[in-house]
N, C-alpha and C positions, 0 to 999 in steps of 0.2 A: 697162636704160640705166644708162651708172658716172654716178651720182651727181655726180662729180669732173671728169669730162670737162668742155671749154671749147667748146664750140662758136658762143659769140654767142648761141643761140637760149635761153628760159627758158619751164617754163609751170607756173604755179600748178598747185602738190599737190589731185590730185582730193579731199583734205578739206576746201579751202575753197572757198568761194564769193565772187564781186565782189558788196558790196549797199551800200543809202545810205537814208538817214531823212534827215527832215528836219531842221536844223540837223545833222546828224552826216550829211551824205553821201558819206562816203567811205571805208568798209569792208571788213573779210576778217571772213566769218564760218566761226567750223567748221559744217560737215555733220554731224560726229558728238558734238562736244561744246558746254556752252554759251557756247566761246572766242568774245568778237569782237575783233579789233583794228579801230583808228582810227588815222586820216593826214589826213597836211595835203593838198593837191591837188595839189601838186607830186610828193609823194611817191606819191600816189594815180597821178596818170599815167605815174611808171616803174611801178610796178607793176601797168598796166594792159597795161606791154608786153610782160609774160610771159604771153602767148598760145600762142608756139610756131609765130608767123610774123614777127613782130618780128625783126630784126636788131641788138643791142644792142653796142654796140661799145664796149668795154671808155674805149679809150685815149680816147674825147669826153666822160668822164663827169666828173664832179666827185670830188674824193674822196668828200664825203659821199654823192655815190650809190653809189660803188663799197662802201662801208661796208656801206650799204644792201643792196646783193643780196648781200653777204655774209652779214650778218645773219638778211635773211631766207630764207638758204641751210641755213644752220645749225640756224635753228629749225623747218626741214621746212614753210616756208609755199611756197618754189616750189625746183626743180631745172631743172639743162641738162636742154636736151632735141636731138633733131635736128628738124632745120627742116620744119614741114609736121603738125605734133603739133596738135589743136583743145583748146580749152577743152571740157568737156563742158555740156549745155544746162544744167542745173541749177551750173554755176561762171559765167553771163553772167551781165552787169551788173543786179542789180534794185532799183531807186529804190520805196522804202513813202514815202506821204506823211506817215504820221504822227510822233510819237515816237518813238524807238529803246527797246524794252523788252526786255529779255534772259531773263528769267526768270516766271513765273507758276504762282502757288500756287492750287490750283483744287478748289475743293469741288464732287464730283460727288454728293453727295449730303449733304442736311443731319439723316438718319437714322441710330441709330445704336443697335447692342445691347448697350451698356451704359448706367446708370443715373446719369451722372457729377453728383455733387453741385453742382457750378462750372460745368457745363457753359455758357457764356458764352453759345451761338448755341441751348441749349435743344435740346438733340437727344434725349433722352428723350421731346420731347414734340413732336419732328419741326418745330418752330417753323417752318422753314426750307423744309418737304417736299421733295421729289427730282425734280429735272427730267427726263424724257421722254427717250430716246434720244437723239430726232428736234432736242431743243434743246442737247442737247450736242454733237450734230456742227454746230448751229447756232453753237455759241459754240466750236467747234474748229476750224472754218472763216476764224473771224474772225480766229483767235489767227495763224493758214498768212497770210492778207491783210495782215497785219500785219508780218510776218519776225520772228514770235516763236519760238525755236528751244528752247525748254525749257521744259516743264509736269511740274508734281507734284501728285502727286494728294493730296486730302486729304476731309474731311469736315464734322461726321459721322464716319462710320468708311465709307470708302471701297468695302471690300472685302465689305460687302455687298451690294453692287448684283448683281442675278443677271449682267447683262450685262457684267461687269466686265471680262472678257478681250475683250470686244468694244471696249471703251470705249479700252485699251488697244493693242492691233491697229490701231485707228482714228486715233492717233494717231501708233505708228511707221510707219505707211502713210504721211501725211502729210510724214515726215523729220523730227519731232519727237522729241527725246528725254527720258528720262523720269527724272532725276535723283535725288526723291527720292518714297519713299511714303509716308504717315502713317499708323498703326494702333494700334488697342490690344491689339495679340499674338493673342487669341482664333483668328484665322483665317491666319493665318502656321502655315501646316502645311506638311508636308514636300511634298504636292503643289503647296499655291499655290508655293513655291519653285521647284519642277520646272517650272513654266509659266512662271516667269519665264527661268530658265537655257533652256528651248527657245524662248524668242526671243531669246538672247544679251542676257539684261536683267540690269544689275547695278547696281540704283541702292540709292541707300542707306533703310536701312530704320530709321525714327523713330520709337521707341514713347513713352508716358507710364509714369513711376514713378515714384510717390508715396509712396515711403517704405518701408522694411522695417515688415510690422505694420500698416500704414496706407494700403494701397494699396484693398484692396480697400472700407474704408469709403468710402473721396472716390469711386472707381467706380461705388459701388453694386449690386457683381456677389459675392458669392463665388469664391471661386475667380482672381479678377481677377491678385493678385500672381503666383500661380502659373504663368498663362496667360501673362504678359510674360516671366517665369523663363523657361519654357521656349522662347518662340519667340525669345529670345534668344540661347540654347545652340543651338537650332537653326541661328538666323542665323549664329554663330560657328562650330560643325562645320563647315559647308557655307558660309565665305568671304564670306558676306553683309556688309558693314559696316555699322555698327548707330550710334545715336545716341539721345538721350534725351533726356526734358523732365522736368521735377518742378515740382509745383504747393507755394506752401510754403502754409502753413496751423499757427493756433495750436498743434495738436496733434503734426504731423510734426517740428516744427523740430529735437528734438533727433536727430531719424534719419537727416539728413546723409551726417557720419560714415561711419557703417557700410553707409548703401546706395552713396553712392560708391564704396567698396572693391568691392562685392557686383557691383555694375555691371560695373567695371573687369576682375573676374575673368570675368564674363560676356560679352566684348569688345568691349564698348562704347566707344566713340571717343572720343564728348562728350556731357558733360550740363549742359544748362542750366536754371538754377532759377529763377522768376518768383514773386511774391507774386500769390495768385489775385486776379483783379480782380471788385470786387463788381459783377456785370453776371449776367444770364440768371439762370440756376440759384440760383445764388452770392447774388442778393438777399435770399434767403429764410434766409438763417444767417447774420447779421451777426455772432455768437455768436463764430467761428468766423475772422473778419478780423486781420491783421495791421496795425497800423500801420504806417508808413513807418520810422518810429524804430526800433521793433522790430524790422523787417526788416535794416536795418542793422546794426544789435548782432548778427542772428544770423550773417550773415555775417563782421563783425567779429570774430567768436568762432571761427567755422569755418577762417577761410582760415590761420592757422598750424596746423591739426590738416591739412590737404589737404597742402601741404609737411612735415611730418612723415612722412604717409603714404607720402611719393614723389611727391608728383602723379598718382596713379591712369592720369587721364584728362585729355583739354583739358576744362577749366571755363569758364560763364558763369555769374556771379553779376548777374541785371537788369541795370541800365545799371552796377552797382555796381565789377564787378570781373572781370577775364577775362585767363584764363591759356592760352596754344597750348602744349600737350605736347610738339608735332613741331617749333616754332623757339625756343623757349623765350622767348616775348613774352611781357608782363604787361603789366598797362595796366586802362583802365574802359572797358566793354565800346560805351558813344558818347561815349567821346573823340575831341573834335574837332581840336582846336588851331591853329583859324583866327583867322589875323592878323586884326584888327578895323578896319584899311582895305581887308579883301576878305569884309566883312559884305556888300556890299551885291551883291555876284557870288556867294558862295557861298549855296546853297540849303540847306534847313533840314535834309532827308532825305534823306541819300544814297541810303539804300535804295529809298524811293520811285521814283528816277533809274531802275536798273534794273529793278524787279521788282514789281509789282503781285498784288493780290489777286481771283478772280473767287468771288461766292457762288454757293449753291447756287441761289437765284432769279436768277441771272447779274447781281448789280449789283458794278459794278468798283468796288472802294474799294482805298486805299493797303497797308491791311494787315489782314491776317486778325483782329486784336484790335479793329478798329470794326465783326463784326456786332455787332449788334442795342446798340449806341448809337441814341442819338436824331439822331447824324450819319451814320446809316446809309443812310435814306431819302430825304436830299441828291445821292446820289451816281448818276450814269446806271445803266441797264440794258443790257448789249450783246443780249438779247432784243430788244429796243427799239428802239435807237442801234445804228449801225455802228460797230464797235470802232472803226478807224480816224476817224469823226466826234469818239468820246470820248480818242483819245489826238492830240486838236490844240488848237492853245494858246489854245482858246477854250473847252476845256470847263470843266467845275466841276472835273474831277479834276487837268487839266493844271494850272490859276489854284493850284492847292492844291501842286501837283508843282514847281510853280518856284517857288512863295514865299520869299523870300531871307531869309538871319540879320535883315541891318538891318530889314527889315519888323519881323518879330517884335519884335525889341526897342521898336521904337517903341509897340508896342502893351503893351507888358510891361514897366513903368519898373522893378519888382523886381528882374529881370531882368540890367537894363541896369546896373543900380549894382553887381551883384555882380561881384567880385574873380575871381572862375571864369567869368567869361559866353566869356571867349576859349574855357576848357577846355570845357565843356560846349554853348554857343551855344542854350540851352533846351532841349536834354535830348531825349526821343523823346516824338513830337507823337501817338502813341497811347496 
């Protein structure tokens, strides 16, 4: 079919689908990626009329609708067609009652073979255990009931579960897709790769590294630094795009620097660097803790030697500092800069809005950094609860998901008097 052709008739690109949540019902989601767009219901009902039996008639349109199907001509969301063309079953209309949730970071298992000093959720010593096949197609189930279109996997370390390709199958069976993995290199072998590329899987691969010299101590493995070296090279040979976390700690600080480059040459995208939080593991070497201050200054110290270097890579420094390699943005990495007469509409965590956390005992919390807080065990079970039960504006997690700026502030008079509360609006609530 010419693309160009006029015919009056339109019908949404078999990559998206018609769907709607509650408060937000009126969507295009991708099929193949985690895109959704949103409309107002006017704009939702012209574009309910690209079916491909609709007769849309140019010359009774407004301009801004004619804007419109241009628009969404262009962006490959719908094309002419000839008259008589169906939506496919999987592009009809489907209304989820609950929240709209885009994304989900999913611990399939809270096990893991290495020995990580910080480990926050305790995986050396399985704190977490690993749920049952049988309950992860229970909590994968949930995620399909829900119109959640994007799961990644994490840990623990993922990629020991024996059933792993099963877990994964199970999911693009579903129409799920699988964005990003989490690992600590050791099992990123040229075959697990090969299993990926034989289901056309190219999501991005996330390792941890902790420093030139210092990786393998925070691990607790020998060998540790090595294993990330190479399955990084590997990831790079073979097209994989790669990304990075670093754990900062008294001892690594001054190996910045140098593992940045080392990364960078390794081709790695982005690394971002966090102060270990003393939680799990991590309690036991207070030895070993950075202060807030400290932390500060070492970044302070760092970020004109990273612009000297070129910029390697996109950087995240905590909430502190963040630089995009690919548009050349700078900025702090939860800068807000909400007007403070739309404290009381905007919400605390955008991230929140989209993308939730599921653990390895399936309890949904906001984000991977509250296991094994003592606000951990506040939070539902989707074992339990019907996901859709826990993503409506009665649960514990929703009440927490839309808490607004002005709340907070009312509760936080420090807060409230600072000269930065626009910039910052209290900062990130994990």
């Amino acid at each position: 079919m010419d693309m160009h052709k006029k015919t009056g008739y339109y019908i949404i690109s078999p990559n998206y689908a018609l769907r709607g949540w509650a408060f937000l019902p009126y969507a295009l989601q991708s099929l193949q990626t985690t895109k959704t767009y949103f409309f107002r219901k006017p704009e939702f009902e012209l574009l309910k009329k690209c079916d491909g039996n609709t007769h849309i008639r140019l010359e009774e349109l407004s301009e801004e609708e004619k804007d419109l199907l241009a628009r969404w001509q262009k962006d490959g969301l719908i094309w002419p067609c000839e008259c008589g063309e169906k939506l496919l079953s999987d592009q009809e209309y489907r209304f989820f009652r609950n929240a709209f949730k885009e994304h989900v970071q999913w611990s399939i298992t809270g096990k893991c073979n290495f020995r990580c000093r910080h480990c926050f959720m305790s995986a050396p010593h399985a704190a977490e255990g690993e749920p049952t096949l049988e309950q992860l197609m229970q909590m994968l189930d949930g995620f399909v009931e829900c119109g959640i279109k994007a799961v990644s996997l994490t840990g623990g370390e993922p990629l020991i579960r024996r059933d792993f390709w099963q877990v994964v199958d199970a999911i693009l069976e579903r129409g799920i897709v699988i964005p990003y993995i989490y690992s600590n290199g050791f099992l990123v072998t040229d075959q697990f790769l090969d299993e990926l590329e034989k289901r056309h899987l190219w999501p991005t691969i996330q390792f941890s590294f902790d420093g030139i010299g210092y990786h393998d101590w925070m691990r607790g493995i020998d060998g540790a630094e090595q294993y990330v070296r190479d399955a990084l090279k590997r990831c790079q040979d073979r097209h994989f795009m790669t990304t990075c976390s670093m754990v900062l700690f008294r001892e690594n600080r001054e190996s910045i620097r140098e593992s940045v480059k080392l990364l960078a040459e390794l081709g790695c995208s982005s690394l971002k660097i966090g102060n270990a939080m003393p939680q799990g593991e991590w309690l036991n070497e207070p030895e070993h803790f950075l202060t807030q201050k400290e932390v500060n200054q070492v970044f302070l110290d760092y970020i004109p030697q990273y612009f000297a270097d070129g910029a390697p890579l996109s950087l995240s420094l905590e909430g502190f500092f963040r630089y995009d390699k690919n548009s050349g943005k700078i900025g702090a990495l939860f800068e807000r800069n909400v007007a403070e007469e739309n404290f009381s509409k905007a919400p605390m965590c955008l991230h929140v809005r989209r993308e939730m956390y599921v653990s390895p005992k399936g309890r949904v919390l906001p984000c991977m950094s509250m296991v094994g807080t003592a606000v951990e065990e506040k939070f539902p079970n989707m074992l339990e609860t019907p996901l859709p039960d826990i993503l409506s504006h009665l649960s514990v997690y929703m009440i927490l998901a839309d808490t607004r700026i002005s709340e907070y502030m009312r509760h936080n008079p420090e807060c409230q008097a600072c000269q930065y509360r626009s910039n910052c609006c209290g900062g990130c609530r994990a």
